[in-house]
Biopython code that builds the backbone (N, CA, C, O; Angstrom):
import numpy as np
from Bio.PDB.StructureBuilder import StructureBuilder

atoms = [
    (1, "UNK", "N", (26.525, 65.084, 156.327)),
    (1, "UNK", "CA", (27.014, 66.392, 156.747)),
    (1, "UNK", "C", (27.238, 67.237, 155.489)),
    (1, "UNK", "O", (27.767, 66.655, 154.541)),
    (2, "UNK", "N", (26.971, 68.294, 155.371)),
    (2, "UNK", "CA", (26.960, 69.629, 154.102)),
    (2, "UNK", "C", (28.085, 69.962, 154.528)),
    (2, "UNK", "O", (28.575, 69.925, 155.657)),
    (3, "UNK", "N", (28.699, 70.489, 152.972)),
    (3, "UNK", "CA", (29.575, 70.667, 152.706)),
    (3, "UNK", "C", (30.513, 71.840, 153.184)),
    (3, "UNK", "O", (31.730, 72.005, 153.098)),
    (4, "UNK", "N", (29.208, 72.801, 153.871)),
    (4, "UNK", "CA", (29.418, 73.939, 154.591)),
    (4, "UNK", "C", (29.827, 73.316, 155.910)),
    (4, "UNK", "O", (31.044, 73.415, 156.070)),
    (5, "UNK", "N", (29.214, 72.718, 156.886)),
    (5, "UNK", "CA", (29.565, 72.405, 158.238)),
    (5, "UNK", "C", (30.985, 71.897, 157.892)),
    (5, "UNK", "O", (31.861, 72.501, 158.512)),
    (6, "UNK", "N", (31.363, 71.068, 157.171)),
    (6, "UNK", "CA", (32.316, 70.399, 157.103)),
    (6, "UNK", "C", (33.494, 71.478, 156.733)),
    (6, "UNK", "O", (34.608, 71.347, 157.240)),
    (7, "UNK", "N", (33.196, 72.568, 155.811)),
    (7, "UNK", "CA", (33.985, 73.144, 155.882)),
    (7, "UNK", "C", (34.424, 74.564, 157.044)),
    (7, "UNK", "O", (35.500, 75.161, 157.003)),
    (8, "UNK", "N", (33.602, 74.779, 157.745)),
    (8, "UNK", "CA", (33.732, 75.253, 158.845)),
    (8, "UNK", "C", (34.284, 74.602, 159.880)),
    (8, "UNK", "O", (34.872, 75.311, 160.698)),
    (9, "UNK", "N", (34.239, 72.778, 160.174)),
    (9, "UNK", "CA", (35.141, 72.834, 160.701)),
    (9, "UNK", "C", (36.404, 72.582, 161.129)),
    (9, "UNK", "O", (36.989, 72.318, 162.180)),
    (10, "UNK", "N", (36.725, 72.809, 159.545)),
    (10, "UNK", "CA", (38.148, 72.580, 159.152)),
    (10, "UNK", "C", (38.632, 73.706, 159.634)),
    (10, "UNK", "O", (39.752, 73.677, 160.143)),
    (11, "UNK", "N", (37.639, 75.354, 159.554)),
    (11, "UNK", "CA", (38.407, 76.385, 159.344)),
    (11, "UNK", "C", (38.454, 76.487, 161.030)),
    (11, "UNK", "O", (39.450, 77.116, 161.387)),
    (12, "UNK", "N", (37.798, 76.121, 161.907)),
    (12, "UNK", "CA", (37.876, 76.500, 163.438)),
    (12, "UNK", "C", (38.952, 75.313, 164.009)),
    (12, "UNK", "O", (39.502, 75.400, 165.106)),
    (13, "UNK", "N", (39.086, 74.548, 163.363)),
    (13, "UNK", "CA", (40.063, 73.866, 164.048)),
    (13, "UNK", "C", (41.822, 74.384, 163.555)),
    (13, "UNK", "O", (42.854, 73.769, 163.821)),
    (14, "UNK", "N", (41.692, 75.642, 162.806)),
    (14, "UNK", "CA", (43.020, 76.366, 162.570)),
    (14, "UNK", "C", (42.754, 77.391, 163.096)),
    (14, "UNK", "O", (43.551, 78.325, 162.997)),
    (15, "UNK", "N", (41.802, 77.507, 163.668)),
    (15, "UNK", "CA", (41.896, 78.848, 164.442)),
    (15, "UNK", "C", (42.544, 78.948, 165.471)),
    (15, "UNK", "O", (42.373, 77.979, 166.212)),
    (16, "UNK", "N", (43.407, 79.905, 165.956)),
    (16, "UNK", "CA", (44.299, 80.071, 167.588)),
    (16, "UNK", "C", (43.491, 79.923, 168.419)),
    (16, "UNK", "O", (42.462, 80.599, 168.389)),
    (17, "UNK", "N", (43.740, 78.920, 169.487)),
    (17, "UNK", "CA", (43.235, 78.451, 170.302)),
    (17, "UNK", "C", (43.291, 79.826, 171.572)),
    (17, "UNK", "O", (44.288, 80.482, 171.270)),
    (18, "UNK", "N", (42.748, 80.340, 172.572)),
    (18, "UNK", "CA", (42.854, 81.583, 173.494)),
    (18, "UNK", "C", (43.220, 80.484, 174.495)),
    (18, "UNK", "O", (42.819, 79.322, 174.550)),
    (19, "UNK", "N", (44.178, 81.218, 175.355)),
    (19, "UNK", "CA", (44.616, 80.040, 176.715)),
    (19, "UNK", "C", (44.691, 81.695, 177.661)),
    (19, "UNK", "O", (45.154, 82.795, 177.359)),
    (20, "UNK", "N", (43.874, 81.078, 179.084)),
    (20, "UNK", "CA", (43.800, 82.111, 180.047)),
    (20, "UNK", "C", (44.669, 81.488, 180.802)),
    (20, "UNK", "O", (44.873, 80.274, 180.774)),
    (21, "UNK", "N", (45.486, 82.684, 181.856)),
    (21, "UNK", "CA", (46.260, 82.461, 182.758)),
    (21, "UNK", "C", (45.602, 82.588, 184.670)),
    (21, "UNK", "O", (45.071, 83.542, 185.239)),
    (22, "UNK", "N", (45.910, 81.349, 185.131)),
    (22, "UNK", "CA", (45.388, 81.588, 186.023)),
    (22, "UNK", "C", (46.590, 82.217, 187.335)),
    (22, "UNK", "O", (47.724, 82.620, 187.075)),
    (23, "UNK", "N", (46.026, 82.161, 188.608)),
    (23, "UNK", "CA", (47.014, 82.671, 189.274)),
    (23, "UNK", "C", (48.303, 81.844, 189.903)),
    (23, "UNK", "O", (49.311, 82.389, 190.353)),
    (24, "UNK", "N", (48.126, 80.778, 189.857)),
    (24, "UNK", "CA", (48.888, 80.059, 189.658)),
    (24, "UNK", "C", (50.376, 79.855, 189.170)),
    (24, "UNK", "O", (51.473, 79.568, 189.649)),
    (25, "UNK", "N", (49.542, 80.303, 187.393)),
    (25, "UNK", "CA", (50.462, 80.440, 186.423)),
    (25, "UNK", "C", (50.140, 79.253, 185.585)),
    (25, "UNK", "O", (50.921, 79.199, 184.634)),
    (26, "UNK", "N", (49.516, 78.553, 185.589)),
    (26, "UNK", "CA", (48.730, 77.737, 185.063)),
    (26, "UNK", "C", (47.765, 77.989, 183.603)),
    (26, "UNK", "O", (46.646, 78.468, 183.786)),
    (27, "UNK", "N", (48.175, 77.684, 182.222)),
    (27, "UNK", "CA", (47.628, 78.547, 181.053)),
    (27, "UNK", "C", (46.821, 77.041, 181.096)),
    (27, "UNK", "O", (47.261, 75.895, 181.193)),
    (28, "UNK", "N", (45.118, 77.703, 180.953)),
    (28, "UNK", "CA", (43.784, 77.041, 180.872)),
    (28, "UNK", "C", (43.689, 77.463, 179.281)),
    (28, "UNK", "O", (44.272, 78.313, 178.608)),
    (29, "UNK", "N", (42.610, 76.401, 178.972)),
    (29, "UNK", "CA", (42.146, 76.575, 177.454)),
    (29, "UNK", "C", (40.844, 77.641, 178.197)),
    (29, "UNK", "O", (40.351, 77.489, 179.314)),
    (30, "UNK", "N", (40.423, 78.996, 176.918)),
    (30, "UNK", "CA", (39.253, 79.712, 176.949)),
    (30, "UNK", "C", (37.950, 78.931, 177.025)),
    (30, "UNK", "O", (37.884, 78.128, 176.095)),
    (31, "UNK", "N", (37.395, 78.918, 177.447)),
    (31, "UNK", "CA", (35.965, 78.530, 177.800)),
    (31, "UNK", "C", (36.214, 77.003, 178.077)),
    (31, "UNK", "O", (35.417, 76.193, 177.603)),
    (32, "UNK", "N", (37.310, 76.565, 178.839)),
    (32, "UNK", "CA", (37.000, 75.217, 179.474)),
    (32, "UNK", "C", (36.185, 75.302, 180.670)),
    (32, "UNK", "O", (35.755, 76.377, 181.088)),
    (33, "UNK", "N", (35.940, 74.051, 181.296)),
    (33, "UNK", "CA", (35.218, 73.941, 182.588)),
    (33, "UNK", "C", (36.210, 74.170, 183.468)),
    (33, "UNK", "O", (35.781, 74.430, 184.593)),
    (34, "UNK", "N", (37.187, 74.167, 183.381)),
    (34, "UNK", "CA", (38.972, 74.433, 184.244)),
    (34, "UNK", "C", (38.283, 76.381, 184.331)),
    (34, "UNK", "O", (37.957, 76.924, 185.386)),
    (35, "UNK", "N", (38.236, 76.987, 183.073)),
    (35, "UNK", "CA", (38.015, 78.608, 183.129)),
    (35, "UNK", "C", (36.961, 78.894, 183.903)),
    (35, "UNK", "O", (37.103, 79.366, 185.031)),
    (36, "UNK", "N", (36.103, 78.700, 183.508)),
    (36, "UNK", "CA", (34.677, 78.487, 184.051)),
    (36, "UNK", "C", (34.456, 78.371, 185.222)),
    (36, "UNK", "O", (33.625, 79.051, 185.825)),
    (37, "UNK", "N", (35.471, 77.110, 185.941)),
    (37, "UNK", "CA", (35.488, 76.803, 187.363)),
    (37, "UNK", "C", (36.198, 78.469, 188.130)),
    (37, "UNK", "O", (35.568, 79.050, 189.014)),
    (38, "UNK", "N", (37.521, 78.998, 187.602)),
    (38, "UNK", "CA", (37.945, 79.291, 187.939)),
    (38, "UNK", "C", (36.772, 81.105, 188.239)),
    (38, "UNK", "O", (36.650, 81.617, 189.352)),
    (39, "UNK", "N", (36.222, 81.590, 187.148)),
    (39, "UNK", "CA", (35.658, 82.317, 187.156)),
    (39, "UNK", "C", (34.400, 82.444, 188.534)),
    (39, "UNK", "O", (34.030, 83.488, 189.071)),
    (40, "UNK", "N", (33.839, 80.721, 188.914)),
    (40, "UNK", "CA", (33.262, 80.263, 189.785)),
    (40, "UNK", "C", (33.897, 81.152, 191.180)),
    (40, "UNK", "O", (33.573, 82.169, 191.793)),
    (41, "UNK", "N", (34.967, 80.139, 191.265)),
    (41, "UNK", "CA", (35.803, 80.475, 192.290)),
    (41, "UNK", "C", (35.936, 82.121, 193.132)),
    (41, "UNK", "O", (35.680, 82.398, 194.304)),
    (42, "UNK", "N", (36.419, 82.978, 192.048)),
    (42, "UNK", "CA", (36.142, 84.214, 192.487)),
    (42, "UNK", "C", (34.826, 85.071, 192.567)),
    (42, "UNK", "O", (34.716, 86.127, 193.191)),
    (43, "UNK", "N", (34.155, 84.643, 192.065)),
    (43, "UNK", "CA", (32.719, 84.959, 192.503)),
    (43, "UNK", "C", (32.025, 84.394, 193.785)),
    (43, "UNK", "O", (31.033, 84.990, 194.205)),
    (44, "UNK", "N", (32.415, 83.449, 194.334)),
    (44, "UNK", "CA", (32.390, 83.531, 195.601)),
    (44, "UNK", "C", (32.834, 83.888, 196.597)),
    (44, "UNK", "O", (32.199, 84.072, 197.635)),
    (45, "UNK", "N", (34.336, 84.082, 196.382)),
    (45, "UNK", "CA", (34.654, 84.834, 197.648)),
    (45, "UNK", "C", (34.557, 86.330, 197.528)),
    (45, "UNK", "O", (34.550, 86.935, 198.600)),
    (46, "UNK", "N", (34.475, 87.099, 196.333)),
    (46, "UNK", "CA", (33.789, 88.300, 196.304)),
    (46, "UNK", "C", (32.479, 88.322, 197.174)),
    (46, "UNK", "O", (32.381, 89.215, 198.016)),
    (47, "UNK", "N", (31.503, 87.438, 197.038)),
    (47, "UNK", "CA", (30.170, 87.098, 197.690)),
    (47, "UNK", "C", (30.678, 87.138, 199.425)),
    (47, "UNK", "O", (30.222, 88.060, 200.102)),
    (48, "UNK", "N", (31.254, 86.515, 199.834)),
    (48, "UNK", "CA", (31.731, 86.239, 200.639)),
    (48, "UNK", "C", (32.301, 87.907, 201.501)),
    (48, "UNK", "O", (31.885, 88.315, 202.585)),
    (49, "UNK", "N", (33.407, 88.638, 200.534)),
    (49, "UNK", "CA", (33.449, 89.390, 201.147)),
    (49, "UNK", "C", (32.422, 90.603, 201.405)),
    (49, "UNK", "O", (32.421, 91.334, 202.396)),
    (50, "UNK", "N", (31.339, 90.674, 200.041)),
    (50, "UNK", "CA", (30.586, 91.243, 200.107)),
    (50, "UNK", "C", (29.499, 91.284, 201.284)),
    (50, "UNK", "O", (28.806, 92.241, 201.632)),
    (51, "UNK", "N", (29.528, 90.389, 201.640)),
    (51, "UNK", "CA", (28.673, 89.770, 202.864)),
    (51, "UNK", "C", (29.291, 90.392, 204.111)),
    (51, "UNK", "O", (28.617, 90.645, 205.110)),
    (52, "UNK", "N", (30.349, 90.585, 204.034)),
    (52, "UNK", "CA", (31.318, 91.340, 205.442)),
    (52, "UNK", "C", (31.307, 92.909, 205.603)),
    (52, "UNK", "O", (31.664, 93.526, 206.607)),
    (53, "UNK", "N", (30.937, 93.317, 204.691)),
    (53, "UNK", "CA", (31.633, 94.705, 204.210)),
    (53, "UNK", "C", (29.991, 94.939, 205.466)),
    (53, "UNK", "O", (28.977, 94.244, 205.405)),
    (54, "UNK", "N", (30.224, 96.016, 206.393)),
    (54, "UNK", "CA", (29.123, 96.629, 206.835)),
    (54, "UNK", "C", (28.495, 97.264, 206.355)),
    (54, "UNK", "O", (29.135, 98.020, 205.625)),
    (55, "UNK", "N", (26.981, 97.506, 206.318)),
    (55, "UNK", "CA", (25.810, 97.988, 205.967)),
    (55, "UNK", "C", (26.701, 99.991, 205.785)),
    (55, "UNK", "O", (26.571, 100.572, 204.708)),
    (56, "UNK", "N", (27.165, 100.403, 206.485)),
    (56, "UNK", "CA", (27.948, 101.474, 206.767)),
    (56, "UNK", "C", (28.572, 102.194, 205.286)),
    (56, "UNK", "O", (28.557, 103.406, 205.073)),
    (57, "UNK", "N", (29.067, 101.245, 204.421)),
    (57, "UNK", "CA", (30.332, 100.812, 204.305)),
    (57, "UNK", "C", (29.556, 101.007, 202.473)),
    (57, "UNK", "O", (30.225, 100.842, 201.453)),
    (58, "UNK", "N", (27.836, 101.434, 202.490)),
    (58, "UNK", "CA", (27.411, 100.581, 201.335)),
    (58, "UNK", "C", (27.945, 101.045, 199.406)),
    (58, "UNK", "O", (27.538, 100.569, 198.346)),
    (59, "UNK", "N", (28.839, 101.991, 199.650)),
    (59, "UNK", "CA", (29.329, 102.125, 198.570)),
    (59, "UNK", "C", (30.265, 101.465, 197.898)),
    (59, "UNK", "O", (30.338, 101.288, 196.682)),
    (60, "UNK", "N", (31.318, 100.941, 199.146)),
    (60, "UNK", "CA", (32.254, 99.936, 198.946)),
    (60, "UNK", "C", (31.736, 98.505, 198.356)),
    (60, "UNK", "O", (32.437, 97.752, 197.679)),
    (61, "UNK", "N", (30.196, 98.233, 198.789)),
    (61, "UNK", "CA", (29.375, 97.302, 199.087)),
    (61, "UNK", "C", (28.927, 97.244, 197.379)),
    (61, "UNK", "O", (29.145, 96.294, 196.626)),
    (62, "UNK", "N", (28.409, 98.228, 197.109)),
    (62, "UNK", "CA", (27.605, 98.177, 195.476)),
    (62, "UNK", "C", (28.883, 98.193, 194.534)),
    (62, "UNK", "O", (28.542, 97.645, 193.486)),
    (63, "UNK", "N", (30.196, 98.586, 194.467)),
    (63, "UNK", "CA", (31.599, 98.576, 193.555)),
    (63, "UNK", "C", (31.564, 96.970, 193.910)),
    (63, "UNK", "O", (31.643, 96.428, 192.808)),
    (64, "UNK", "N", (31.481, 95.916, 194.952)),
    (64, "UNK", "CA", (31.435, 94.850, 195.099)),
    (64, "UNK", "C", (30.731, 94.076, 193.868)),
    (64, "UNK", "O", (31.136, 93.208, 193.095)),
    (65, "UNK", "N", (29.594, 94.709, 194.005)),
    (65, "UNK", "CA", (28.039, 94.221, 193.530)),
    (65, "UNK", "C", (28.618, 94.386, 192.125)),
    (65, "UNK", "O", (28.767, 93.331, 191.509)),
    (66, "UNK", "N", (28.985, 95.560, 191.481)),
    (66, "UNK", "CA", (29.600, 95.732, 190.135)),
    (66, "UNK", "C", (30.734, 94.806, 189.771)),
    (66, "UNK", "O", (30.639, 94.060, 188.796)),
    (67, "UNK", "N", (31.471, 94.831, 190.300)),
    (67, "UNK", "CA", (32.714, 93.842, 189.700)),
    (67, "UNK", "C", (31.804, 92.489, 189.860)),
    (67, "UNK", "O", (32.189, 91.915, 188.841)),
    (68, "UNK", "N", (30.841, 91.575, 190.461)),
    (68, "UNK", "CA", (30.433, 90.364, 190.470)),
    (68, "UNK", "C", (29.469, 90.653, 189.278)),
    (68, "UNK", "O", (29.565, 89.764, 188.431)),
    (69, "UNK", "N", (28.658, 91.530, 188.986)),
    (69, "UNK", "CA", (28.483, 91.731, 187.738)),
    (69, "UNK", "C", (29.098, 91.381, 186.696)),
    (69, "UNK", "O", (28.763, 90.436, 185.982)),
    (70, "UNK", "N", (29.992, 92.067, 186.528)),
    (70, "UNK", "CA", (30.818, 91.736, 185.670)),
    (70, "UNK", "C", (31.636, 90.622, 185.166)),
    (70, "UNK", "O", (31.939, 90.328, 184.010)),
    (71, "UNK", "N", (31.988, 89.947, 186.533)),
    (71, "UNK", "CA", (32.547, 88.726, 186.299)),
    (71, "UNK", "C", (31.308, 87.820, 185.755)),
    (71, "UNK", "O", (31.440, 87.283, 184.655)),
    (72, "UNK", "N", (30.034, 87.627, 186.545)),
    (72, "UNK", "CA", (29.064, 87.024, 185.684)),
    (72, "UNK", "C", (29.068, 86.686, 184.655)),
    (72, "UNK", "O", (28.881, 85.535, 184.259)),
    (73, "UNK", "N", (29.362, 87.985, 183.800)),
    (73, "UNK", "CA", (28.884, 88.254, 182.127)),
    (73, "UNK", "C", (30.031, 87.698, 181.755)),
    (73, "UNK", "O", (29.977, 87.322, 180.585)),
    (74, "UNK", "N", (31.137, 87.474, 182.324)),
    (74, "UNK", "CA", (32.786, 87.046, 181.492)),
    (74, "UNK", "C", (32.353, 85.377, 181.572)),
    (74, "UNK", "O", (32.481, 84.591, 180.634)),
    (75, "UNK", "N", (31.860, 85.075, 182.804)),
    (75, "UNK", "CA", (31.429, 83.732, 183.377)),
    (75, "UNK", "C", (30.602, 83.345, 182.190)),
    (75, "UNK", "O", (31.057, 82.385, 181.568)),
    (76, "UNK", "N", (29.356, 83.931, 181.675)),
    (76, "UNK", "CA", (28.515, 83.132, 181.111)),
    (76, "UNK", "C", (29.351, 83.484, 179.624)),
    (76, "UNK", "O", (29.023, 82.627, 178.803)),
    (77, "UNK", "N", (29.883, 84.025, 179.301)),
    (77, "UNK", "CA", (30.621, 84.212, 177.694)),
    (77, "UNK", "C", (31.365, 82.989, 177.819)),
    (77, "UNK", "O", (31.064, 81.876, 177.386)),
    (78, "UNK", "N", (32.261, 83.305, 178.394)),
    (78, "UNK", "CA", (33.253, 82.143, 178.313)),
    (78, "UNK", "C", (32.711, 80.668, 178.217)),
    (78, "UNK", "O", (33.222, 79.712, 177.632)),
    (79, "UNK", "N", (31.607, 80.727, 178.904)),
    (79, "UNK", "CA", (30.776, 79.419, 178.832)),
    (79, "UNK", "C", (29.781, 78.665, 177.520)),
    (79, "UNK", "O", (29.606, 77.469, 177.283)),
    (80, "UNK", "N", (29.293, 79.765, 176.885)),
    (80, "UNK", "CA", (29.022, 79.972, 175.723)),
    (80, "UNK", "C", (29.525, 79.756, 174.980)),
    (80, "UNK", "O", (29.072, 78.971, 174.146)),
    (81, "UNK", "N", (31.071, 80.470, 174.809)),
    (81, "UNK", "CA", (32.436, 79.405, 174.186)),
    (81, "UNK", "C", (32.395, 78.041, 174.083)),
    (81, "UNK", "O", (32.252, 77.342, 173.080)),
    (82, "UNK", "N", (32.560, 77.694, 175.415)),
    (82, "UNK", "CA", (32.848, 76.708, 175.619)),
    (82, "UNK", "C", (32.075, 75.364, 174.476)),
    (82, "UNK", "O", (32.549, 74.446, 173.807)),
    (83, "UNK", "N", (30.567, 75.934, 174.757)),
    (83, "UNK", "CA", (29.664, 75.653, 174.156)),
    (83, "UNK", "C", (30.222, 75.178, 173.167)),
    (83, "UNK", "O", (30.602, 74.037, 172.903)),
    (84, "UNK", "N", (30.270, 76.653, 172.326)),
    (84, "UNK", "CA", (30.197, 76.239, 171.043)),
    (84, "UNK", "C", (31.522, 75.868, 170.500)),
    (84, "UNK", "O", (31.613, 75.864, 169.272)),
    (85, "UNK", "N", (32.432, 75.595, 171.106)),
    (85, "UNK", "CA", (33.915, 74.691, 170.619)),
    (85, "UNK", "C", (33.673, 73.892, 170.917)),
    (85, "UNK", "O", (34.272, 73.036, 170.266)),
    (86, "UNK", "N", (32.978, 73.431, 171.717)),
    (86, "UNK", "CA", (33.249, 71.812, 172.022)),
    (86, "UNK", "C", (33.435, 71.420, 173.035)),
    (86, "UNK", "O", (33.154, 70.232, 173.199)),
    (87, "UNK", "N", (33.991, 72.193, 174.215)),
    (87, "UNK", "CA", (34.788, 72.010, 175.221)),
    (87, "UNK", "C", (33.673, 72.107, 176.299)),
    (87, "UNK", "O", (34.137, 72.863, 177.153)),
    (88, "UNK", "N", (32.939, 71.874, 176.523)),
    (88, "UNK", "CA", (32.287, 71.764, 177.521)),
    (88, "UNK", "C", (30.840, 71.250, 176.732)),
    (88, "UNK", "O", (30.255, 71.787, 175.791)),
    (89, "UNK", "N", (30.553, 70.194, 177.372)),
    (89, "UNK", "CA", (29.140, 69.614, 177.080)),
    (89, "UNK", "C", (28.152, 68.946, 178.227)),
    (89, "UNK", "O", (28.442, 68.526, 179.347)),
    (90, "UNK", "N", (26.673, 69.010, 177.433)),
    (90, "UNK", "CA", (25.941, 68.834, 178.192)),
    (90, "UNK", "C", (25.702, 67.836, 178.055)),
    (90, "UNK", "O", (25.500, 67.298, 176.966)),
    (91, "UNK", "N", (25.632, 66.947, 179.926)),
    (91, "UNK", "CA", (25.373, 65.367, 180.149)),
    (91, "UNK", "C", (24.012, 65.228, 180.422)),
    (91, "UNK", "O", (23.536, 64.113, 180.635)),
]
sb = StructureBuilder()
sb.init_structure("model")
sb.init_model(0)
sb.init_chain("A")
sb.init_seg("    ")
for serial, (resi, resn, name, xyz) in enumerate(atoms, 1):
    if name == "N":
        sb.init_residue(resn, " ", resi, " ")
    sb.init_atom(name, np.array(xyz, "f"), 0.0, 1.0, " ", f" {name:<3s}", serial, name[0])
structure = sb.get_structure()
């Protein structure tokens, strides 16, 4: 191992750890599979309600479509994190 990796990760393991709060009240580590899951979670029942909202209705319907957007992109960051700390790996 070079002397660089090694010293990088001395310096990330003093880095402040980010802890998300869930609703609960429950403080998750940032980009665990616990966050990740949780990010899961509300993206489906957004889906879910999105699916209800009547054809009528379709503006309410696409602000839907936007916020699941959005959560997406928080979804795959956080996961990316995860990645690259450590905290989530591939089996």
């Amino acid at each position: 191992m070079s002397h660089k990796k090694k010293l990088k990760i001395v310096f990330e393991s003093f880095k402040p750890q980010k802890k998300f709060l869930t609703l609960e009240g429950e403080e998750i580590q940032f980009g665990s599979l616990d966050h990740v899951g949780t990010f899961d979670n509300v993206i489906l029942e957004l889906v879910n309600i999105r699916r209800q909202v009547p054809k009528e209705d379709g503006r309410r319907k696409d602000r839907i479509s936007q916020c699941l957007e959005s959560l997406r992109y928080l979804r795959s960051k956080a996961y990316r994190s995860g990645k690259r700390s450590g905290l989530i790996t591939e089996d």
